[in-house]
C-alpha positions in Angstrom: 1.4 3.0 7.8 -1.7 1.0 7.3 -1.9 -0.8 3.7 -5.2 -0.2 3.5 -5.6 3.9 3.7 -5.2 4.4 -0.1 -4.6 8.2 -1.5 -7.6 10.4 -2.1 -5.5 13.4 -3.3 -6.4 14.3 -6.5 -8.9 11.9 -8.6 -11.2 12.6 -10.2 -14.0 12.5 -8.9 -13.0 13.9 -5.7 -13.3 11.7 -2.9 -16.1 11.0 -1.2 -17.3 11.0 2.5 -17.3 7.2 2.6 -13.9 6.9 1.4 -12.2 9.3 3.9 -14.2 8.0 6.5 -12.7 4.6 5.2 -9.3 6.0 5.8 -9.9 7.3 9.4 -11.0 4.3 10.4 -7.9 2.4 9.5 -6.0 5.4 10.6 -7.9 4.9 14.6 -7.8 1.1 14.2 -3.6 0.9 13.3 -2.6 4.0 16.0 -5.2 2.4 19.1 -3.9 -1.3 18.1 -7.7 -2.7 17.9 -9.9 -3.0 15.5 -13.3 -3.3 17.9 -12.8 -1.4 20.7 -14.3 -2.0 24.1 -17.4 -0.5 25.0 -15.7 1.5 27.6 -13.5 3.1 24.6 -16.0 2.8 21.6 -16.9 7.1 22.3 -13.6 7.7 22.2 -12.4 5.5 19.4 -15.7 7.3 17.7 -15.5 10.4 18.4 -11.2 9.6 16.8 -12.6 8.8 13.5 -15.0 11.5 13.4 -11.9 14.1 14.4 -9.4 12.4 11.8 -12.2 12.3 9.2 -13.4 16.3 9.5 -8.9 17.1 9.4 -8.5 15.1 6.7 -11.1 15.9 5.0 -10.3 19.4 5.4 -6.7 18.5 4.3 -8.0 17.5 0.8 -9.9 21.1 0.4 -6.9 22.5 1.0 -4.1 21.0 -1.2 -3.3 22.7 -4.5 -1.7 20.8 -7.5 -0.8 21.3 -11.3 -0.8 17.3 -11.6 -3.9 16.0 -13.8 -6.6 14.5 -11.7 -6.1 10.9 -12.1 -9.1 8.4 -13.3 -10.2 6.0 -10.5 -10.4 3.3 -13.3 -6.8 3.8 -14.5 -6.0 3.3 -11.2 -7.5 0.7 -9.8 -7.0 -1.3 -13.2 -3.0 -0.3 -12.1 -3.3 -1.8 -8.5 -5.2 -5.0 -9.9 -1.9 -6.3 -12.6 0.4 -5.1 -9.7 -1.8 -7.1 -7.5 -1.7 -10.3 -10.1 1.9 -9.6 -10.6 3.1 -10.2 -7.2 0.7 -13.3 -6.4 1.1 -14.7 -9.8 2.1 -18.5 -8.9 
């Protein structure tokens, strides 16, 4: 899958239109193999992300955990040292 859909489940805070959206995008982009669609397919590349975003975003009402919501910081303070970790020269 797409390196750059990151998981939304379970942060806190929730998250947020722009961020699914985000991920819908990517999702469209990776399964139509184009990032800028034609004009003749840019309805129904649009009207794709606007279907992925409203399931997913329906997925994420839906799921149930006992897990702690985890801090955005924490996390993206995780992905940054794993990120200098595997570039470090």
């Amino acid at each position: 899958m797409c390196r750059n859909i990151r998981v939304l489940n379970n942060f806190e805070p929730p998250a947020t239109e722009d961020e699914v959206h985000a991920a819908a995008l990517q999702y469209v982009r990776k399964v139509s193999g184009s990032s800028r669609p034609s004009a003749a397919n840019q309805a129904a590349f649009d009207r794709a992300v606007h279907e992925v975003a409203h399931a997913t975003q329906h997925l994420l009402d839906a799921l149930v955990t006992t897990a702690p919501p985890k801090d955005r910081e924490v996390e993206a303070a995780r992905a940054r040292a794993r990120s200098a970790a595997r570039f470090e020269a």
